[in-house]
C-alpha positions as CSV (number, residue, x, y, z in Angstrom):
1,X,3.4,-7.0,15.0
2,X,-0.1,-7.9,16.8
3,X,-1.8,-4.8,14.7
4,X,-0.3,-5.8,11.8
5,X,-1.5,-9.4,12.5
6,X,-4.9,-7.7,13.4
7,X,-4.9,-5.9,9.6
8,X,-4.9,-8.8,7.8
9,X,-7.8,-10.0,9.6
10,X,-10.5,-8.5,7.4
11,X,-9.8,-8.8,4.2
12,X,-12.0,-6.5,1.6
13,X,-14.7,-9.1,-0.6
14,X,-11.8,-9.5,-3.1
15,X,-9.0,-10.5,-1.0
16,X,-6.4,-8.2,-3.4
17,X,-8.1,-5.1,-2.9
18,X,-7.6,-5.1,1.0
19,X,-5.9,-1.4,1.5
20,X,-3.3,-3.3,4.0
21,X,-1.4,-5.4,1.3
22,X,-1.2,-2.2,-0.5
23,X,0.6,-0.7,2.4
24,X,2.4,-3.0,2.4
25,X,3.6,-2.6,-1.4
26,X,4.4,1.0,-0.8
27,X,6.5,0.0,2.3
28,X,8.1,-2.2,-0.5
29,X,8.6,0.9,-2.9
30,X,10.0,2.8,-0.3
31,X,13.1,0.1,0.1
32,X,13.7,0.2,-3.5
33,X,13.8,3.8,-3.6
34,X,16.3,3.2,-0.7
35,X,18.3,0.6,-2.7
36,X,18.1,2.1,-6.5
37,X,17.6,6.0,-5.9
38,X,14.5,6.2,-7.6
39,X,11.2,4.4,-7.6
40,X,10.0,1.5,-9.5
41,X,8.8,2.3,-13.4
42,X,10.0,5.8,-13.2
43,X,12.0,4.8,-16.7
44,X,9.0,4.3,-18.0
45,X,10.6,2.5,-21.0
46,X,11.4,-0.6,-19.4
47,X,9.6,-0.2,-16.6
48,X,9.0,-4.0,-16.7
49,X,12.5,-4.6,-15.5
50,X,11.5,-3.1,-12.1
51,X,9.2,-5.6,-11.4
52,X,11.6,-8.5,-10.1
53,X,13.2,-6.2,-7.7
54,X,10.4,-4.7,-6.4
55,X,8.7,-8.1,-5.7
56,X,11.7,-8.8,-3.5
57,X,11.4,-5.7,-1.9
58,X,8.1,-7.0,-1.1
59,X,9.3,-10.1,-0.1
60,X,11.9,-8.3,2.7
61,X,9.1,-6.6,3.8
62,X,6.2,-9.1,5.0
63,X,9.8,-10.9,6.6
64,X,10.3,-7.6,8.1
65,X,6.5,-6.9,9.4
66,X,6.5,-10.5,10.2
67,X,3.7,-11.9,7.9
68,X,4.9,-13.8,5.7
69,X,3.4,-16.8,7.1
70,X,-0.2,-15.2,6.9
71,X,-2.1,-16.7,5.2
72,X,-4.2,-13.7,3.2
73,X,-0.3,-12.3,2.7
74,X,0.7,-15.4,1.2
75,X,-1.9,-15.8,-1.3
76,X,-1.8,-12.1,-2.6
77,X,1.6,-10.5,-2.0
78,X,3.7,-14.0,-1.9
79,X,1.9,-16.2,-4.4
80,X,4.2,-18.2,-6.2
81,X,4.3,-17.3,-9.4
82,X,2.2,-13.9,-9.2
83,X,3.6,-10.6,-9.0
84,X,0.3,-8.4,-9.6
85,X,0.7,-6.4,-6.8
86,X,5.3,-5.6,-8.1
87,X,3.5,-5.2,-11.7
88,X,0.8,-2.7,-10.3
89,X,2.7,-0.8,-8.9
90,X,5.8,-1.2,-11.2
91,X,3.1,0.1,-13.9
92,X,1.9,3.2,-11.4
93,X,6.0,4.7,-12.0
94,X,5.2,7.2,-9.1
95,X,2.7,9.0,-11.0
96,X,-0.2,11.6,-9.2
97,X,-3.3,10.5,-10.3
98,X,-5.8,14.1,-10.0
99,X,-9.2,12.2,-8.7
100,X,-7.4,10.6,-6.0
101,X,-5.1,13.2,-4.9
102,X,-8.1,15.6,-4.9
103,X,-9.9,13.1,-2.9
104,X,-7.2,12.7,-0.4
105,X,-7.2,16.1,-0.3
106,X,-10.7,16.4,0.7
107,X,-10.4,13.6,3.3
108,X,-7.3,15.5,5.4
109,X,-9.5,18.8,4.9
110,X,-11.9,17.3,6.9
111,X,-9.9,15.8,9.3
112,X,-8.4,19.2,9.9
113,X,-12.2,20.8,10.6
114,X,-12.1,17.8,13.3
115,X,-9.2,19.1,14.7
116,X,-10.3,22.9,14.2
117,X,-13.4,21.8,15.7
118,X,-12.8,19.3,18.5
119,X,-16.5,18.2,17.8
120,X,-15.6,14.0,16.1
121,X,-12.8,12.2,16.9
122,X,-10.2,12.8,13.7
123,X,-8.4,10.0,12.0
124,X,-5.6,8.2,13.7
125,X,-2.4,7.2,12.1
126,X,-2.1,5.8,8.7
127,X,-4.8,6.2,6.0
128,X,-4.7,4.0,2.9
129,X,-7.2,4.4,0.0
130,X,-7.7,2.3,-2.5
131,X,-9.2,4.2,-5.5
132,X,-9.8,1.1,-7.6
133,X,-12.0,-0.5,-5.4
134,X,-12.8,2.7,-3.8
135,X,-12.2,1.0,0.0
136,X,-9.9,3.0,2.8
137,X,-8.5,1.5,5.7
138,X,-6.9,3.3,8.4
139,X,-3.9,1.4,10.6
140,X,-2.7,2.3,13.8
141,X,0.9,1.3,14.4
């Protein structure tokens, strides 16, 4: 809870870019998956009917982490009104997108020559990128 508290801390310039709240939203992803069997805008069709459910999915899970009283949560995940971040990733339907898979792969190659290596101190935990804003976060939990 404290770490999580601790994320939210420093937001990124533009509040919605923070790699946290998007965390956060795949957390969110993950319970729909749970609760539908597949994820949000896979039917890409009427993907837009997604959207609702995956906003409460949000919803259960800043209850869950405990933040939905915070006050950077609040104005970007829970804004009344505003479901950018259910729409966003609605839109994404679980796609791969090359650039950023081939720059995550980079980024775990090199962790792995840290490891091979024992000469830096590798990456610990969770690593989020953000290829929008291109801004990565990593979270210990």
């Amino acid at each position: 809870e404290e770490d999580w508290m601790m994320a939210t801390t420093d937001p990124h310039e533009v509040a919605e870019m923070t790699p946290f709240l998007w965390y956060m939203g795949f957390r969110a992803c993950q319970l729909f998956y749970e609760a539908h069997g597949q994820y949000p805008g896979v039917v890409l069709e009427n993907y837009e009917q997604d959207v609702a459910p995956l906003q409460e999915c949000i919803v259960k899970v800043a209850n869950a982490m405990k933040l939905s009283e915070n006050e950077l949560v609040q104005q970007t995940l829970l804004a009344a009104g505003d479901n950018k971040f259910a729409q966003e990733l609605t839109r994404y339907g679980q796609a791969e997108i090359h650039n950023i898979a081939s720059l995550i792969g980079g980024v775990a190659s090199q962790e792995a020559v840290k490891i091979i290596t024992g000469q830096y101190v590798p990456l610990n935990n969770t690593y989020v990128y953000n290829g929008i804003a291109s801004v990565a976060g990593v979270y210990q939990f």
